[in-house]
C-alpha positions as CSV (number, residue, x, y, z in Angstrom):
1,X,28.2,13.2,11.2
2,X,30.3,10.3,11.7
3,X,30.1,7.0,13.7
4,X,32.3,6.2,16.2
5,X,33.1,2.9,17.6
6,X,30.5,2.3,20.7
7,X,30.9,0.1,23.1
8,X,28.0,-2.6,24.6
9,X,25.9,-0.5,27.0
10,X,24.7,-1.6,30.1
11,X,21.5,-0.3,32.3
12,X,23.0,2.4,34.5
13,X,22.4,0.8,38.5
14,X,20.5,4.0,39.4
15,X,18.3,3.7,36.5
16,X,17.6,-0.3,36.5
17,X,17.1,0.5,40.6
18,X,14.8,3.0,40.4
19,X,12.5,1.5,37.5
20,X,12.5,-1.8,39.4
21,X,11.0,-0.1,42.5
22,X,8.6,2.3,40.4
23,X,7.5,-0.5,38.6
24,X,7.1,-3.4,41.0
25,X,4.4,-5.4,38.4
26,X,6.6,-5.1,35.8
27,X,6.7,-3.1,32.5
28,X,6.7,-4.2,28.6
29,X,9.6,-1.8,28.3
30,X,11.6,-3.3,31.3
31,X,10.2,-6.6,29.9
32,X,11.9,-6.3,26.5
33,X,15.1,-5.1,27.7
34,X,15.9,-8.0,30.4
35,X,14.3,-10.4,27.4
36,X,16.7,-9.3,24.4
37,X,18.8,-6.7,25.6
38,X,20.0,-4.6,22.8
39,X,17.4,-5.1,20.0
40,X,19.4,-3.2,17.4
41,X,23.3,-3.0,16.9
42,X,25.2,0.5,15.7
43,X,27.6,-2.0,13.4
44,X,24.1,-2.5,11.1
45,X,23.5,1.1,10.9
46,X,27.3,1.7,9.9
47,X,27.1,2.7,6.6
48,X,24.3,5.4,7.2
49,X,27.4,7.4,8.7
50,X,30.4,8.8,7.1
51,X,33.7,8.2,8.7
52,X,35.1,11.4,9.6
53,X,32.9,13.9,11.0
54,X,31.6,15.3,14.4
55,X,30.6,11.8,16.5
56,X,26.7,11.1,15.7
57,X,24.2,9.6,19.2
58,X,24.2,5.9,19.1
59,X,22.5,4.7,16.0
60,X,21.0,1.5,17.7
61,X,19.0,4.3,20.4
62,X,17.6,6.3,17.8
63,X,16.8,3.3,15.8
64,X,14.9,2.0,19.0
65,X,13.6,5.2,19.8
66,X,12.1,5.5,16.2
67,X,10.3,2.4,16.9
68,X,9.2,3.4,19.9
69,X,7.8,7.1,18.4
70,X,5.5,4.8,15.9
71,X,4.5,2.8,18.9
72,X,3.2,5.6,20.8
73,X,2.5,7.8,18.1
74,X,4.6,10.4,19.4
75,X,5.6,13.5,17.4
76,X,9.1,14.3,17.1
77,X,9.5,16.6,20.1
78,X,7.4,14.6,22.2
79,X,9.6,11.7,21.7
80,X,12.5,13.4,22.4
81,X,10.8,14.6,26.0
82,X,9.6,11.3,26.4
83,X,13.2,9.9,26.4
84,X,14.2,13.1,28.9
85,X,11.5,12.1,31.6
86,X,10.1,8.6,31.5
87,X,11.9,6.1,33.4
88,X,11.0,3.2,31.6
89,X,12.8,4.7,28.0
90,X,15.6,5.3,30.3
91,X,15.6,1.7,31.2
92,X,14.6,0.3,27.4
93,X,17.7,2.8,26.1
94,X,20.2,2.6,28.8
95,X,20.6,5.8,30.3
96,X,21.4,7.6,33.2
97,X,18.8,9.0,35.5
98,X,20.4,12.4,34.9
99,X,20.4,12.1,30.7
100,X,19.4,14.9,28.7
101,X,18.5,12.7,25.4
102,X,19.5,14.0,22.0
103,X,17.8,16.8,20.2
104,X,14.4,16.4,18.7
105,X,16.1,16.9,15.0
106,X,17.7,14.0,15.0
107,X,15.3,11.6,14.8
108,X,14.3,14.0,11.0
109,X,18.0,13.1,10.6
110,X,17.8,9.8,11.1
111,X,14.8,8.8,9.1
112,X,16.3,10.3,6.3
113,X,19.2,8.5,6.4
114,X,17.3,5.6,6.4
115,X,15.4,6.9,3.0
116,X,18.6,8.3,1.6
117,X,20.7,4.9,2.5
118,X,18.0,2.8,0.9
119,X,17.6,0.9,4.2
120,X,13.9,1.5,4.7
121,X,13.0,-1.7,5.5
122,X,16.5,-2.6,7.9
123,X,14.6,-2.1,11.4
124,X,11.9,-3.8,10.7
125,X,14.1,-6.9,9.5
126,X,16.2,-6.9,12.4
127,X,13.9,-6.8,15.0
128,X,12.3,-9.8,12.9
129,X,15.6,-11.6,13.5
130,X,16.1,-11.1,16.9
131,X,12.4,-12.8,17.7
132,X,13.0,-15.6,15.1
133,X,16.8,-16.2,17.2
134,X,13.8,-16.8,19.9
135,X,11.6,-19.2,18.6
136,X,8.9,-16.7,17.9
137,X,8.9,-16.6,14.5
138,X,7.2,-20.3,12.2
139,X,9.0,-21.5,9.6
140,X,6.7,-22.5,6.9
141,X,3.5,-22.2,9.2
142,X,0.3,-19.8,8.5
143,X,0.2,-16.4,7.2
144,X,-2.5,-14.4,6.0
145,X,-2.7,-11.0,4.2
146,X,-4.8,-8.4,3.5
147,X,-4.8,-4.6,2.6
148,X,-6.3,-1.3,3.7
149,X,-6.1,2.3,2.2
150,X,-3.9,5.2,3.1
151,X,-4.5,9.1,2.2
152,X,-1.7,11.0,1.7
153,X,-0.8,13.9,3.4
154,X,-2.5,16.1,0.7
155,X,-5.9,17.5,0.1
156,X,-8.2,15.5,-2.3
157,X,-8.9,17.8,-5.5
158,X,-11.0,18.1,-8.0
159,X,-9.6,18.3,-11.8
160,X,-10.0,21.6,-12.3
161,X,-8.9,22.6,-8.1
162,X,-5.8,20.7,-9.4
163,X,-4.4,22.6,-12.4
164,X,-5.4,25.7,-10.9
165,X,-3.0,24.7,-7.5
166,X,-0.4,23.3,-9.9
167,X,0.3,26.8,-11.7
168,X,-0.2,28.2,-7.8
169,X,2.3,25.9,-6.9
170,X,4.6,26.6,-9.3
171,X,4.2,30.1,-9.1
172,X,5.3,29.8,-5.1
173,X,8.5,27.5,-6.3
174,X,9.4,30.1,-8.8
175,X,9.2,33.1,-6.6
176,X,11.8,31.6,-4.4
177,X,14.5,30.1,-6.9
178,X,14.1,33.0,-9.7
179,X,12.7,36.1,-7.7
180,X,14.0,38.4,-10.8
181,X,12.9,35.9,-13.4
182,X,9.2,36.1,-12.4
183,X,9.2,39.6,-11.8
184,X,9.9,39.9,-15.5
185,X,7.8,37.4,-17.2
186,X,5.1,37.0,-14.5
187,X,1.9,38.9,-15.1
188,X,0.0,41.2,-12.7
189,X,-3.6,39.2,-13.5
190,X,-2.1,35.6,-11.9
191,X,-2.3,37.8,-8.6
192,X,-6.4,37.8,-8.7
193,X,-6.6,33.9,-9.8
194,X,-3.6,32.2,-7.9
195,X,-3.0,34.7,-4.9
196,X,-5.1,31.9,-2.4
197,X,-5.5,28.2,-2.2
198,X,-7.3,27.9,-5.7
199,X,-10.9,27.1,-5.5
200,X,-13.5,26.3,-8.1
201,X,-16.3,27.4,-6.2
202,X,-14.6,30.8,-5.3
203,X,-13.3,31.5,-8.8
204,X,-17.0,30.7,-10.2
205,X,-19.6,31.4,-7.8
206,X,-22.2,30.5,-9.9
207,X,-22.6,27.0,-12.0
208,X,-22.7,28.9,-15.1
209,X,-20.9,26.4,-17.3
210,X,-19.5,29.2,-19.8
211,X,-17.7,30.7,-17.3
212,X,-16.1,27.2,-16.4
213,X,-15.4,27.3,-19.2
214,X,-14.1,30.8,-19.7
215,X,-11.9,30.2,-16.4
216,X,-10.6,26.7,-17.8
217,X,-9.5,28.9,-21.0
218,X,-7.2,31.4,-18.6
219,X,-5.6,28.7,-16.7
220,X,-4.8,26.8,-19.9
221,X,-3.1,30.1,-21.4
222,X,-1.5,31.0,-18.3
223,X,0.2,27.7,-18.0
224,X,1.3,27.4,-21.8
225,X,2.6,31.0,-21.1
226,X,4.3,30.1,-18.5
227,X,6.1,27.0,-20.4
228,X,6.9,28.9,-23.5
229,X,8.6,31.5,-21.5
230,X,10.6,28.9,-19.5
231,X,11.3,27.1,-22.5
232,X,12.3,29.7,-24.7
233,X,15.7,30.8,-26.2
234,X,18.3,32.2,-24.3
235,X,16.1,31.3,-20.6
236,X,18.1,29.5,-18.0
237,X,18.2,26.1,-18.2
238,X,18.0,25.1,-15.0
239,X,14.8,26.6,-14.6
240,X,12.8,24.1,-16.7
241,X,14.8,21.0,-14.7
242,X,12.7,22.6,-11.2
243,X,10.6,19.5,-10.2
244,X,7.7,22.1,-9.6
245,X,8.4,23.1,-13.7
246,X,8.1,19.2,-14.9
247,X,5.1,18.8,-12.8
248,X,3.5,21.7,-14.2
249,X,4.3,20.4,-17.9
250,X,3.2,16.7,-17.1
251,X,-0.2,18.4,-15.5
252,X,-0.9,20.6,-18.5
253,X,-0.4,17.9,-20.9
254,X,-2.5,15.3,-18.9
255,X,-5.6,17.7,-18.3
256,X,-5.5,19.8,-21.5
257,X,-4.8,19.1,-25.3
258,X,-4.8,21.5,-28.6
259,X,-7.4,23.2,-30.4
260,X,-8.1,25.2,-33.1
261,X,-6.0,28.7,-33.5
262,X,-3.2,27.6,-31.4
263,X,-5.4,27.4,-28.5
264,X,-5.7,24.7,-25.6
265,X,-8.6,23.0,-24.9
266,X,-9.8,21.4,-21.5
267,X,-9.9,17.3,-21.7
268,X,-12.9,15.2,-21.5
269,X,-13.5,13.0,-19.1
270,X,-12.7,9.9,-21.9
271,X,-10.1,11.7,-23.0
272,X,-8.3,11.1,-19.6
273,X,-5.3,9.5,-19.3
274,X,-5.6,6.6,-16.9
275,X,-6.1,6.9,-12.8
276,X,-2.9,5.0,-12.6
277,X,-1.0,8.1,-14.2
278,X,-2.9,11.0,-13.7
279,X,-0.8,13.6,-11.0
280,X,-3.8,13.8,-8.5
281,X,-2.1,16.5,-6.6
282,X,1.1,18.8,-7.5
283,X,2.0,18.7,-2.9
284,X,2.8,14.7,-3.8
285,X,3.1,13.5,-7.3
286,X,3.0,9.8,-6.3
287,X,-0.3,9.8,-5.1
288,X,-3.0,8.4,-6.8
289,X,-6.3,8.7,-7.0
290,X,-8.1,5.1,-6.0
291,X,-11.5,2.7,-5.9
292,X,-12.6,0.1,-3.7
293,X,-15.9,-1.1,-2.9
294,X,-17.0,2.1,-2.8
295,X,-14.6,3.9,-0.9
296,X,-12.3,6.6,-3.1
297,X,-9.3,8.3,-2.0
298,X,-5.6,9.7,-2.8
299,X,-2.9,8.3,-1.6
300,X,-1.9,4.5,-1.3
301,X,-2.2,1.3,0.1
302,X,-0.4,-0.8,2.5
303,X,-0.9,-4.7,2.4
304,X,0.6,-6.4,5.7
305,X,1.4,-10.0,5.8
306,X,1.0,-11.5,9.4
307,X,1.5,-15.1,11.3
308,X,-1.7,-16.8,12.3
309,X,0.1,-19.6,14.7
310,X,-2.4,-20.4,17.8
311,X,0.8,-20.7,20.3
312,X,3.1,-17.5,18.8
313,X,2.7,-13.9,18.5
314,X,0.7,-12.4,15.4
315,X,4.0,-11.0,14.2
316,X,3.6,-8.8,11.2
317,X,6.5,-10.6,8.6
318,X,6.1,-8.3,5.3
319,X,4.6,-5.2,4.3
320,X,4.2,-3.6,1.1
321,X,3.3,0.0,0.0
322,X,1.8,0.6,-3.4
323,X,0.1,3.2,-5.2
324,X,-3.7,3.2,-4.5
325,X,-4.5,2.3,-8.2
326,X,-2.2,-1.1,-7.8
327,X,-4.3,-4.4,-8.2
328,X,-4.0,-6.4,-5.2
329,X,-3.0,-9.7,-7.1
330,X,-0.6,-7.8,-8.6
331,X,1.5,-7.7,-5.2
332,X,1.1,-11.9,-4.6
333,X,4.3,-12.6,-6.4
334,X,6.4,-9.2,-4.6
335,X,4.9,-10.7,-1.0
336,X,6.4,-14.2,-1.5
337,X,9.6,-13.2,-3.5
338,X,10.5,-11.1,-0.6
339,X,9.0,-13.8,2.5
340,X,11.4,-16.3,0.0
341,X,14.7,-14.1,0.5
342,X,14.6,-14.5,4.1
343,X,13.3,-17.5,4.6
344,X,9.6,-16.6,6.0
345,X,7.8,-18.4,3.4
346,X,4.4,-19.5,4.6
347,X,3.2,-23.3,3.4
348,X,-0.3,-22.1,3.2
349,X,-1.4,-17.6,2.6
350,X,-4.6,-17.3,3.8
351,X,-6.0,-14.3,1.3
352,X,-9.0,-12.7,0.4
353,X,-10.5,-12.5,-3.6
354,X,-8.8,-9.9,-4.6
355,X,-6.0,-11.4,-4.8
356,X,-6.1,-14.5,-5.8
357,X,-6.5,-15.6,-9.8
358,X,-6.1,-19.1,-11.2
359,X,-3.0,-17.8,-12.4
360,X,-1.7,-17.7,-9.5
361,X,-3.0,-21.0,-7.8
362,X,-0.7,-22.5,-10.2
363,X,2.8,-20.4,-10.3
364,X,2.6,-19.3,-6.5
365,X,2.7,-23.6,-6.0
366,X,5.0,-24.2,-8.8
367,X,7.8,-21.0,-7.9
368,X,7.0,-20.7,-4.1
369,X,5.4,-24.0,-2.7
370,X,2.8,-22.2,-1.7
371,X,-0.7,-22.9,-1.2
372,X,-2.9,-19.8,-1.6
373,X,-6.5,-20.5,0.6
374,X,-9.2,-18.0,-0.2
375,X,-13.0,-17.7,-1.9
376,X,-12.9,-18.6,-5.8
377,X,-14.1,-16.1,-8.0
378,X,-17.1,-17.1,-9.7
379,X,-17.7,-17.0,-13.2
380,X,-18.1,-13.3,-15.0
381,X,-20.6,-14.8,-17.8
382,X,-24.3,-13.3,-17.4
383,X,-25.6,-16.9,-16.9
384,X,-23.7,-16.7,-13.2
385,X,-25.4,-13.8,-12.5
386,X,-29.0,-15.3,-13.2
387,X,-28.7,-18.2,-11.5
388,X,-29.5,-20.0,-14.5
389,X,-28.6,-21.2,-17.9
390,X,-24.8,-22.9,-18.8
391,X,-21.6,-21.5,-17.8
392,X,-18.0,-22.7,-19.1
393,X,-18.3,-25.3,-16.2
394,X,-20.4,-27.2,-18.1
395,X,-18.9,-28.2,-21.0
396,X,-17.0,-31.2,-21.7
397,X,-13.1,-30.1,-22.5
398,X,-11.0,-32.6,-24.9
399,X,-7.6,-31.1,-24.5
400,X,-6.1,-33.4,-26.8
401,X,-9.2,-33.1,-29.3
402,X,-8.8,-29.6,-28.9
403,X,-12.6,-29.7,-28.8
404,X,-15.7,-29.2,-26.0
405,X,-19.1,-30.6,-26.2
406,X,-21.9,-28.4,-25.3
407,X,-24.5,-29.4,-22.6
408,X,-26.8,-30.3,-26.0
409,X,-24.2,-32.8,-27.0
410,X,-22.7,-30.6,-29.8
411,X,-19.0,-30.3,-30.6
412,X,-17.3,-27.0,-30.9
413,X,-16.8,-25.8,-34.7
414,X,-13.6,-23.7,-34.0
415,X,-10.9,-23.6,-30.9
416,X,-7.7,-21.0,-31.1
417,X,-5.5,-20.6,-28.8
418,X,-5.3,-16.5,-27.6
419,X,-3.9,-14.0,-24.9
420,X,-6.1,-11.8,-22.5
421,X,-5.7,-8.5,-20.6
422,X,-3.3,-9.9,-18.8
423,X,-1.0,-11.6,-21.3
424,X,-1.8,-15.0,-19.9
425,X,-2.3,-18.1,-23.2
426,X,-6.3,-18.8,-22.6
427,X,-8.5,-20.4,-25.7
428,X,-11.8,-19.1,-27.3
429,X,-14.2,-21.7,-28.7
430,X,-16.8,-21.2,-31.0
431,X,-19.6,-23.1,-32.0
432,X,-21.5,-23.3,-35.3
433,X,-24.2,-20.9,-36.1
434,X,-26.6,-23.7,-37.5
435,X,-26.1,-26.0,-34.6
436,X,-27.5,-23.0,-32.1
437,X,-29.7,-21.2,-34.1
438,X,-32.2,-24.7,-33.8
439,X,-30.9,-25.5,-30.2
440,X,-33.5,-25.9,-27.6
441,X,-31.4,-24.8,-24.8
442,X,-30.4,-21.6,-27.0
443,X,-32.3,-19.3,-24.5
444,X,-29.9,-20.7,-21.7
445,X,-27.1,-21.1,-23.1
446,X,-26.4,-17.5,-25.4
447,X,-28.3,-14.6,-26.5
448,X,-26.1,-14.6,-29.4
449,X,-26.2,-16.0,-33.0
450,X,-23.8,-18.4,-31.3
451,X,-22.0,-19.3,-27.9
452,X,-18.4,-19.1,-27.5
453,X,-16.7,-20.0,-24.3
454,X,-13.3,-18.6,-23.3
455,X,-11.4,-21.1,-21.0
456,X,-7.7,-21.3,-19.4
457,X,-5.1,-23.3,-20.2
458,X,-5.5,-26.8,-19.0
459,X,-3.3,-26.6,-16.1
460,X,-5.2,-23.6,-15.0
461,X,-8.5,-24.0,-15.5
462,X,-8.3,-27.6,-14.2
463,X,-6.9,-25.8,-11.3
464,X,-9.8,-23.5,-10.9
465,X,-12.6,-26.6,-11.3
466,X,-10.6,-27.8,-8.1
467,X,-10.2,-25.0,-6.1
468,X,-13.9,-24.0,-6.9
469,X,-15.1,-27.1,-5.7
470,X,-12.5,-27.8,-2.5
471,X,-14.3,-23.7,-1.5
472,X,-17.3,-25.4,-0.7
473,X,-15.5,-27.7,2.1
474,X,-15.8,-27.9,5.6
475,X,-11.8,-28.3,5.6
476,X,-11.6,-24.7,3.7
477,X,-14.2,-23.1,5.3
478,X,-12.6,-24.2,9.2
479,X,-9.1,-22.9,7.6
480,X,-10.1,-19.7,5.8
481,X,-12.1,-18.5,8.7
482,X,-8.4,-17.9,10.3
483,X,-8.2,-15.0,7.9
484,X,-10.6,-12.8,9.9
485,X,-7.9,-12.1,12.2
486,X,-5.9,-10.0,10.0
487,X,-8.7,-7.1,10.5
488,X,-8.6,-6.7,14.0
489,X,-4.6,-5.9,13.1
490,X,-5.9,-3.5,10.4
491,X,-7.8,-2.2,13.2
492,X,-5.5,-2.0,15.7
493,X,-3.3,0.1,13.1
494,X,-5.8,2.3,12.5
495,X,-7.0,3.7,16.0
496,X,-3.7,2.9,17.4
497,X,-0.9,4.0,15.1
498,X,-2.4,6.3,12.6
499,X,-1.9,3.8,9.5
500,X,-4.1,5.2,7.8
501,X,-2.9,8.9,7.3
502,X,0.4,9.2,5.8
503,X,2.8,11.4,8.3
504,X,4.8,12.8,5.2
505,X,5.2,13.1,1.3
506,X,6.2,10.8,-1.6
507,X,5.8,7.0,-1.7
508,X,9.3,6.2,0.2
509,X,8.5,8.3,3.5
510,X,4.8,6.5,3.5
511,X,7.1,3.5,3.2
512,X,9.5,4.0,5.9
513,X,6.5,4.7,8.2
514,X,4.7,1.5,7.2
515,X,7.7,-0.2,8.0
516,X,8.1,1.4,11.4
517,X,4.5,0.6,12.2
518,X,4.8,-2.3,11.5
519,X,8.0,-3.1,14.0
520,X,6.3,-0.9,16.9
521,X,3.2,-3.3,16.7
522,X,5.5,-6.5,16.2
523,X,7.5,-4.6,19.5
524,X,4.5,-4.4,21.4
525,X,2.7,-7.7,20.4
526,X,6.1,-9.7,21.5
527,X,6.1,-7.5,25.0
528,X,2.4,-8.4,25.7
529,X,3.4,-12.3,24.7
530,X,6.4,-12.7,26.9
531,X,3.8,-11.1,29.8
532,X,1.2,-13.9,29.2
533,X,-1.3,-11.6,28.1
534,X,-4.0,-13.5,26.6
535,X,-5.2,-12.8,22.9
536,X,-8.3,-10.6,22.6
537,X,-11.6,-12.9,22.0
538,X,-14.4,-11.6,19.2
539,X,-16.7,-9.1,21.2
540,X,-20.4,-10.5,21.3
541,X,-23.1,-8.1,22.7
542,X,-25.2,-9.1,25.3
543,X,-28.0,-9.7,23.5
544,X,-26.0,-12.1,21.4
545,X,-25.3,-14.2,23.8
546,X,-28.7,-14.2,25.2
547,X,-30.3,-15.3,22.3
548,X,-27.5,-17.7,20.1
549,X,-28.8,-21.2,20.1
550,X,-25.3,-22.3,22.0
551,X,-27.0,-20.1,25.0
């Protein structure tokens, strides 16, 4: 399909007529429309198109109709009858009375050209435009961020449930590609294993684990059966380069490893390869199985980045998808590269823990300007956790002495400079075994021979002493509360617009629908802010209010 050159399109008089007298109090489509006009423009969707080929539908219409979909959460063919029958779309999109709309397939189309085109993320920078051209987006204000998890569109398996549905899977994917191939090499018994959804429970009704194991021992042989054949002399080639094929291999080599005789044996738990790797379903290879405060699922995450100004809408101005297994403060520095290449840097990110490091106190300033405001974390050292005894806080540092003084008064014996988990210069300190062996405060300070303190480098650590201490604040505590608000958008995304469920496969489509949920609830927020509509207050039951001491 090719694009054509469109001209500006104007409300049709029947249509603006007849939505002005259906909707005497006014609309937030109608409201948008007469507010911005066209909110996207074909010419930024031009190179999605080719430029010969049978005319495509107006780029900037399904572009707003996709936003509009995720808004709604509409399927496919209910968008498309929704543009067919509502009067409002007809208004937002500029169409006749009398319009038939476009096919439900293109709006597939479209969001594949978006993927395919590498311009994800083009929508939802746009319409950020169009309300910055309107004053209703801060430069350099408030922003606060936090993240939720999303399950892909897969079933959660078990280890065992998953390299039985692999070889299924593969099975499937071979029977359609190389019909002939399979007939010849496949064997009659993978009927009575693989012919249903693979089960553990099914395959072994009983919890005898030797006939686990005896079932764990066929699957292994089928799979290497399977690979040798593929991979032998004289085979087609293109056969091993089926994405089903390599997923097979990567499965087999991840869950089992070689025995005795030739033979395969299944993997121990500690013989895993890490969560961050490990295939947790062959249906979507990039999900991953994840942790977090007790919640565990497959699939990913999506951290959304929002505007906190008192006087603006809570416009959502970045969004990242990662796998589930991704740190959060490993996406701090992606969230403020990308807020820095359009100029939507905040001067204070209002964040929770988990993503905040010392670290990153110090190059977030330094690279970004930015001041990160959110809880310390409190020292790891078993003395924290009892409430008593001597921590790293409390001990003298002479950074030019490369020395510390204990809170006995003795001087370190030994200081070397070092490099932790996460690559980043720190220094151990040691101190001698005679001076702690007769120290009185020995039972407080180490249940070792001797203590040894691991600090940061003087820039950070000094850096974490002050932001420890500015936590307990009434300034931080007054400006950190802010970041509450960033749940009720979590929330909103959640019962509203399905954020939590992935709609499709793979890490890009997850993406693309992030993205667009992220615009329709920037759409809608911007509509209900040009209408006046006040901000929802904190709910408070009645009880509450009854019995606070404000009361």
């Amino acid at each position: 399909m090719s694009l054509k050159q469109t001209a500006i399109t104007e409300i049709p008089e029947d249509t603006a007529r007849v939505a002005k007298a259906v909707f005497k109090k006014g609309h937030r489509y109608l409201l948008l429309r007469d507010a911005f006009g066209e909110l996207f423009s074909s010419e930024d969707l031009r190179g999605l198109f080719h430029a010969e080929g049978r005319p495509a539908i107006d780029p900037a219409r399904l572009a707003l109709s996709t936003v509009i979909q995720f808004a709604e959460n509409l399927s496919d063919e209910r968008m498309a009858d929704a543009v067919r029958a509502r009067i409002d779309l007809k208004y937002l999109l500029a169409l006749p009375l009398d319009s038939a709309g476009f096919d439900s397939s293109v709006l597939s189309e479209f969001r594949s050209r978006l993927i395919e085109g590498h311009a994800e993320q083009l929508l939802f920078e746009r319409l950020l435009e169009r309300f910055r051209a309107h004053g209703l987006l801060s430069v350099r204000g408030l922003q606060r961020t936090d993240a939720t998890h999303v399950l892909a569109a897969v079933h959660a398996l078990n280890r065992v449930n998953i390299v039985g549905e692999t070889f299924r899977h593969t099975l499937n994917v071979l029977a359609v590609a190389a019909p002939a191939w399979l007939a010849e090499h496949g064997m009659p018994e993978w009927i009575r294993r693989y012919s249903e959804r693979f089960n553990l429970t099914s395959a072994v009704p009983t919890s005898s684990q030797a006939k686990r194991d005896a079932l764990l021992a066929e699957m292994g042989a089928d799979g290497l059966f399977l690979l040798q054949r593929l991979s032998s002399p004289g085979q087609p080639a293109w056969l091993w380069e089926l994405p089903a094929v390599a997923v097979l291999h990567q499965v087999w080599l991840q869950n089992f490893t070689w025995a005795e005789g030739g033979l395969l044996r299944y993997r121990s738990v500690e013989d895993m390869p890490p969560s961050g790797q490990y295939i947790s379903s062959p249906y979507d290879v990039e999900a991953r199985y994840g942790v977090k405060r007790g919640t565990s699922w497959v699939g990913y995450k999506i951290h959304l980045t929002e505007q906190c100004e008192p006087d603006l809408p809570m416009l959502i101005t970045n969004v990242e998808t990662t796998p589930a297994t991704t740190p959060d403060f490993n996406v701090v520095e992606r969230i403020h590269q990308k807020l820095s290449e359009r100029q939507r840097l905040p001067a204070r990110h209002l964040m929770d823990t988990g993503y905040l490091s010392s670290n990153h106190l110090v190059t977030q300033q330094h690279r970004h300007a930015v001041q990160l405001v959110g809880p310390a974390r409190a020292p790891q050292r078993w003395q924290a956790w009892a409430g008593k005894g001597f921590t790293a806080d409390h001990f003298q540092i002479d950074w030019v002495g490369h020395t510390m003084v204990c809170p006995a008064g003795k001087v370190s014996a030994r200081w070397a400079d070092a490099f932790d988990h996460q690559n980043l210069p720190v220094i151990h300190v040691k101190w001698s075994k005679s001076d702690c062996q007769v120290c009185p405060l020995k039972a407080d300070c180490t249940t070792a021979n001797r203590r040894s303190v691991m600090v940061q480098n003087q820039e950070r650590h000094e850096a974490l002493i002050h932001w420890r201490a500015w936590t307990t604040t009434a300034e931080f505590q007054g400006l950190y509360g802010k970041r509450a608000g960033i749940e009720g958008t979590m929330s909103l995304g959640v019962r509203s617009f399905g954020m939590r469920r992935s709609r499709y496969v793979g890490e890009a489509k997850t993406r693309l629908q992030h993205l667009m949920t992220a615009a329709a609830l920037n759409l809608i927020r911007v509509a209900d802010h040009l209408a006046g509509c006040p901000r929802a207050t904190t709910r408070v039951t009645a009880f509450e209010r009854i019995l606070s001491p404000a009361a």
